[in-house]
C-alpha positions in Angstrom: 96.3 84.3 109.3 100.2 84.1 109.1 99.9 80.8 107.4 97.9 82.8 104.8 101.1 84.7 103.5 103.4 82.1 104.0 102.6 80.1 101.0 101.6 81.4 97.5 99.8 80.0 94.5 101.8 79.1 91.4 101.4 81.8 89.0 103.2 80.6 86.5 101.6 80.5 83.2 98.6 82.6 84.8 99.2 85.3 82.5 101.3 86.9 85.0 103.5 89.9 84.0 105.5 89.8 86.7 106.3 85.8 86.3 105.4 85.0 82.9 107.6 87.6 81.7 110.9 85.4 82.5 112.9 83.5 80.2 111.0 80.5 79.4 112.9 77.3 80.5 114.8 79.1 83.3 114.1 78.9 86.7 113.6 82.4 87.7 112.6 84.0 91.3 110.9 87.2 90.0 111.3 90.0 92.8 110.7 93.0 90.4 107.3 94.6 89.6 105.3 96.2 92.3 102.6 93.5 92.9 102.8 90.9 95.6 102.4 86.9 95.1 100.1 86.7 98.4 96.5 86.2 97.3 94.5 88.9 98.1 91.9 88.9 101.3 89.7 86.6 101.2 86.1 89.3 101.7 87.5 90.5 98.2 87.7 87.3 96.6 84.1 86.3 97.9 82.7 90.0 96.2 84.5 88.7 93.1 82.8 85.3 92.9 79.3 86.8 94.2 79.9 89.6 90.9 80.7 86.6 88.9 78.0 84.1 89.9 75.4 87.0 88.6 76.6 86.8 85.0 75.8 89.7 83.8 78.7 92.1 83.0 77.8 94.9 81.0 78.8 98.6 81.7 79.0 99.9 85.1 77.0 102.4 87.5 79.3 103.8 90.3 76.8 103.4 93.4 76.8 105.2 96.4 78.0 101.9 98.6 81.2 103.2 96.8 81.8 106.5 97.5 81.2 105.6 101.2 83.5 102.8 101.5 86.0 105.2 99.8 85.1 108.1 102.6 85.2 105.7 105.6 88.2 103.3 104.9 90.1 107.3 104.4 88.7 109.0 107.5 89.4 106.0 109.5 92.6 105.4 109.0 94.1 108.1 107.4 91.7 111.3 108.9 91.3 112.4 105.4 87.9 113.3 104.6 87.1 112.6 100.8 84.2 114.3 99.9 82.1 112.7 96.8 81.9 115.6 94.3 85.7 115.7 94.5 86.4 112.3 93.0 87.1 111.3 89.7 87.0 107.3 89.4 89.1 105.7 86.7 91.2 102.4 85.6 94.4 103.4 87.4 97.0 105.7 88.7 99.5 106.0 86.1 96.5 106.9 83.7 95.1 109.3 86.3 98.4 111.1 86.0 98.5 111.2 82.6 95.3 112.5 82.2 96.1 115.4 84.7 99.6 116.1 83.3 97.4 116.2 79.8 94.9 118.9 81.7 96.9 120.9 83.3 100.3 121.3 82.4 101.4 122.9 79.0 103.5 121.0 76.3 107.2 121.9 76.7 106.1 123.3 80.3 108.4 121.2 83.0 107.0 118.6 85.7 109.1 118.7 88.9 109.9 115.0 89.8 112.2 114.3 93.4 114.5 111.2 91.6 115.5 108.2 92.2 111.2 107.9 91.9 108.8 105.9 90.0 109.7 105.0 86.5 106.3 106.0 84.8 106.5 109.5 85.9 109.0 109.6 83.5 107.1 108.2 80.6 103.5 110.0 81.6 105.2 113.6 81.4 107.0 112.5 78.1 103.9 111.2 76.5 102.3 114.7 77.3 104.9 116.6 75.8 106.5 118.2 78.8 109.7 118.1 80.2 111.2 116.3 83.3 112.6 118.3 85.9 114.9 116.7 88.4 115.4 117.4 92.2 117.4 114.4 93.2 116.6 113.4 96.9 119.6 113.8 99.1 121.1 111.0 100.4 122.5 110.6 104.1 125.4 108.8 105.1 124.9 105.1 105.6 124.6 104.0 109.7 126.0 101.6 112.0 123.5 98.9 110.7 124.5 99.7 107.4 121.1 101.8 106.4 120.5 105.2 104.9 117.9 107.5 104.0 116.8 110.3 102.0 115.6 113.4 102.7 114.1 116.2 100.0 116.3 119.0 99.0 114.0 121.8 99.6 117.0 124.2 98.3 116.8 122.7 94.5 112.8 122.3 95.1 112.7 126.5 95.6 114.9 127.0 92.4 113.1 124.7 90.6 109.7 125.7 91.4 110.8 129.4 91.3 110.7 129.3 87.3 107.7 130.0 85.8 108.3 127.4 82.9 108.3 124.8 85.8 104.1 124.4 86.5 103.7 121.3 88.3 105.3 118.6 91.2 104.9 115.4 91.0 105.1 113.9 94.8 105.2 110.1 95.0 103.6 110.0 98.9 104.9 106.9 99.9 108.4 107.2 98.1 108.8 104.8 95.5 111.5 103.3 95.5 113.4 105.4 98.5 111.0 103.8 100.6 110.4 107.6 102.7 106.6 108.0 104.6 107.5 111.5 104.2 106.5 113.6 107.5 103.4 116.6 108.1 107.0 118.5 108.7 107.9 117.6 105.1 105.0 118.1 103.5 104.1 121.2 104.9 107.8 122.7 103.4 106.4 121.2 100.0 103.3 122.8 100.0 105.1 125.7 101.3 106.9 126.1 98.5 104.6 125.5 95.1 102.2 127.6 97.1 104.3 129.9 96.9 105.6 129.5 93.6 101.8 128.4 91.7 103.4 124.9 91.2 100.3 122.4 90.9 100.9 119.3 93.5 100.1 115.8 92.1 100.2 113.8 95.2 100.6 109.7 93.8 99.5 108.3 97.1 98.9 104.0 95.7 101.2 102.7 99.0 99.6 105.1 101.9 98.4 101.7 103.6 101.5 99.9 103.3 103.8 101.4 106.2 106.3 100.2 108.5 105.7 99.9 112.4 106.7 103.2 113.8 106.2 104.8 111.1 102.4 106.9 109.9 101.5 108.5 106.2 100.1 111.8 106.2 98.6 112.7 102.9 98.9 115.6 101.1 95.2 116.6 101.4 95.2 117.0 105.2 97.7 119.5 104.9 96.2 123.2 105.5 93.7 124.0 102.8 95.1 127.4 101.7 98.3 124.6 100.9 95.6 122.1 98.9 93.2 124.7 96.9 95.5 123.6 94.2 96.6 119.9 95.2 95.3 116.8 93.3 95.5 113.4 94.8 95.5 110.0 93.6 95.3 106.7 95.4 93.2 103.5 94.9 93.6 99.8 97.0 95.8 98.1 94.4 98.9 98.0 96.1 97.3 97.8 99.7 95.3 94.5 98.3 97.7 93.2 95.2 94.5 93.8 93.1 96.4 95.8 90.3 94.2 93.5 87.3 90.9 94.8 88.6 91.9 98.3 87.4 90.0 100.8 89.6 92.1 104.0 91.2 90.9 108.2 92.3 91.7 111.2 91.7 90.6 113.5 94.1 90.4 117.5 93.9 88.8 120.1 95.5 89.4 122.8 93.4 86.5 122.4 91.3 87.7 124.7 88.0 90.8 121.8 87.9 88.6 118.8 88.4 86.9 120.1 85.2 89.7 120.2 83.2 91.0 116.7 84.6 87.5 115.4 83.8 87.4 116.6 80.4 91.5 114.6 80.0 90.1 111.6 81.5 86.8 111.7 79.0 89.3 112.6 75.9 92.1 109.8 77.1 89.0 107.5 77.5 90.3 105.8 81.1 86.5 107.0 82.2 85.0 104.2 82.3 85.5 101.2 85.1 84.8 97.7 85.4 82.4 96.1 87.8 84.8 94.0 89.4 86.9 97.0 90.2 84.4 98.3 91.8 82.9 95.4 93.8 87.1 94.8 95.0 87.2 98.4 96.3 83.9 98.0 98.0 85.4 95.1 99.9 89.0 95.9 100.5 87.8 99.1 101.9 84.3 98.0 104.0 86.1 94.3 105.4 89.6 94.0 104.3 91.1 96.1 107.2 92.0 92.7 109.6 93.5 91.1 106.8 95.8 94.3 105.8 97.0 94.6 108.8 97.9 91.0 109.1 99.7 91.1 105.8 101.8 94.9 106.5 102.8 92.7 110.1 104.4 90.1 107.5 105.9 92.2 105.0 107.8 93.7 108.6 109.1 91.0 109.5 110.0 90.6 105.9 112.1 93.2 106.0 114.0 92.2 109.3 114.9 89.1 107.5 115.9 90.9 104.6 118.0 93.5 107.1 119.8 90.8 108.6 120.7 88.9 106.2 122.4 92.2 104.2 124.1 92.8 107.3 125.8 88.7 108.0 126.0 88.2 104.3 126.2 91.3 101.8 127.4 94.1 104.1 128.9 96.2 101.7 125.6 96.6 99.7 123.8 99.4 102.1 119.8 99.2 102.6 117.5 102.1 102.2 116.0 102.4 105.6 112.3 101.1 104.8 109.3 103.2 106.4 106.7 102.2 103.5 106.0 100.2 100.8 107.1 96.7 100.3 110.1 97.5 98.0 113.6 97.8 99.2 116.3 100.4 97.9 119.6 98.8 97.7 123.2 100.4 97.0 125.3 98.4 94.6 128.1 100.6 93.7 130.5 98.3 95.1 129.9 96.1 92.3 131.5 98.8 90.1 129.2 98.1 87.2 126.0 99.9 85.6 122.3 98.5 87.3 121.2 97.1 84.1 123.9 94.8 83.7 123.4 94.1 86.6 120.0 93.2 86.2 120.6 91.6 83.2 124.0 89.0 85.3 121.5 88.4 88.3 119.0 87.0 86.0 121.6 84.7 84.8 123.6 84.2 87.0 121.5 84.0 90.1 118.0 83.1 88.9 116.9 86.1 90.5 115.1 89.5 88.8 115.3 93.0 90.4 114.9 96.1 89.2 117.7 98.3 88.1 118.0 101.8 89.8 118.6 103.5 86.2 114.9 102.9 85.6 114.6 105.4 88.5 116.7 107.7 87.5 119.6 106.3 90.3 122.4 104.6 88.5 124.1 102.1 90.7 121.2 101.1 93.3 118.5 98.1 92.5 115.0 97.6 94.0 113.6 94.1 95.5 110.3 93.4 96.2 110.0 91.4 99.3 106.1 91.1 99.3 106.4 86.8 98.9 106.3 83.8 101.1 109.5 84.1 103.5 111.0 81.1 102.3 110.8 82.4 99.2 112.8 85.8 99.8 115.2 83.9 101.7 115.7 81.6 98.6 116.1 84.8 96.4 118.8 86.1 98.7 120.9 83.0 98.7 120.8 82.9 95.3 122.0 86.7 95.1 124.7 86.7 97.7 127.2 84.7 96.0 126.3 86.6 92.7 127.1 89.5 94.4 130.2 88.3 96.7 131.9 87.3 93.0 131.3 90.5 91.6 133.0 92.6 94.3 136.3 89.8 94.3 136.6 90.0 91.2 137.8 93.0 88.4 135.8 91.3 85.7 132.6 89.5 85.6 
């Protein structure tokens, strides 16, 4: 199946965000948004055509073939039992998280978010009303192969979550963009912490399939359940199976007087209601899609090597965020002396190449790739942005 993922289909003028959003005329490599160019596996694509061949598209009964391709795929892999009456189906994860920022957090009341993280955090706790609360990650030291890390700072997560104004953490489980599976270890001095402190977990959990070799996610709902009484998880197969479009995500909560509340924000936001393809791509990412996955995490590995060593021949004073999950790749740019978005903005030009800046994050002076393309295609991307890159750091001006 490695031929499958190294070619792609032209998505240009497909309607495609992620490509169609370039400058028209220009020959752009987009390596930006979070969705991969790889078609997805091919069990989804025949459910899709089979839904499509029947005509009929009208609205759309949740079934139990559902619920139990949702419990098996999560037991199976990840030992996480999801248990029906906790789940709350809707069109995705950012407007799950809305929806539970709208239930259960106060306006003006603050939302704990561990920065540089997902950009829509940001905007879901603004939109609500409530304030951002920062506890940056810390970052270690880069290593002989010119990676680093990041680790939480569990020290600025007590303060934070000490003040009563402060109700609810947002965990992003994979770490988007840091790149972190963060460890049972971990976790457990999270839970630790807002269990002590009544602080609301909101585990975003959309790349728990996508880790490194070596490396394992533990979600936030296997954690002890005197830790999860008050713990809300969301997760669905876009990112897994680059199925984003077909709009389907969970929430999933086991305390049953917050699930009412979240219910009630999903009804009033009006994200309660799915579409059929959704469900029939769930259905078959998570009851045949498994042999392709794997395939495709294998490729987005040796991905990464490439990526790794050609940072270290070609671009070694840029260090790499050491990847353990997730297909996108945390890069220092400091030594380029100028802010990420013009950055952004003189790769694009310059290069022919799109990342995204680190400000978006909340990191200034870092960018993010996306590596989830054909090979040949990320090495083209990197030998476009090498010499970008070399002319910035000889140079005072650019």
């Amino acid at each position: 199946m490695n031929d499958f993922f190294s070619t792609a289909p032209d998505r240009h003028n497909s309607g495609s965000y992620k490509w169609d959003s370039a400058p028209k005329g220009k020959d752009i490599i987009p390596m930006w948004v979070a969705d991969m160019d790889f078609k997805t596996a091919p069990c989804i694509i025949e459910a899709l055509r089979k839904r499509v061949e029947h005509g009929v598209f009208g609205y759309t009964l949740v079934g139990d073939n559902y619920y139990s391709a949702l419990h098996n795929w999560f037991l199976r892999r990840h030992g996480y039992e999801i248990k029906r009456e906790r789940v709350i189906y809707t069109s995705g994860v950012v407007p799950a998280i809305s929806a539970i920022i709208k239930a259960l957090v106060l306006p003006g009341e603050g939302v704990i978010v561990q920065t540089p993280v997902y950009n829509c955090f940001f905007s879901s706790i603004r939109n609500n009303s409530c304030r951002t609360v920062e506890s940056p990650l810390l970052r270690t030291a880069p290593d002989e192969d010119g990676h680093f890390s990041y680790r939480m700072d569990f020290d600025s997560l007590e303060k934070l979550a000490s003040d009563p104004k402060n109700t609810m953490l947002l965990l992003c489980n994979p770490h988007n963009p840091a790149g972190r599976a963060w460890t049972r270890d971990e976790l457990i001095r999270v839970a630790e912490i807002c269990h002590r402190n009544n602080v609301t977990v909101v585990s975003d959990e959309i790349h728990c399939d996508l880790t490194m070799p070596g490396h394992k996610f533990t979600s936030y709902a296997t954690l002890p359940e005197e830790y999860t009484s008050r713990a809300v998880i969301c997760n669905s197969p876009s990112k897994a199976f680059n199925t984003a479009g077909l709009q389907i995500a969970n929430i999933i909560c086991g305390n049953e007087s917050l699930r009412c509340m979240i219910d009630r924000a999903i009804n009033d936001n009006e994200v309660c209601d799915v579409n059929p393809f959704g469900v029939a791509g769930l259905i078959a990412a998570y009851t045949e899609g498994e042999p392709w996955l794997n395939e495709l995490t294998a490729y987005l590995s040796e991905n990464y090597r490439v990526l790794c060593e050609f940072f270290k021949s070609e671009l070694p004073e840029f260090p790499l965020a050491r990847l353990e999950a997730t297909y996108l790749v945390w890069v220092d740019t400091r030594a380029t002396g100028i802010p990420s978005e013009a950055l952004e903005e003189y790769l694009v030009e310059k290069a022919g190449v799109w990342l995204n800046c680190g400000s978006m994050y909340g990191a200034e002076g870092f960018m993010r790739i996306n590596i989830a393309c054909p090979r040949e295609r990320l090495l083209e991307g990197l030998r476009r942005i090498a010499p970008a890159l070399k002319e910035l750091i000889n140079n005072d001006k650019y």
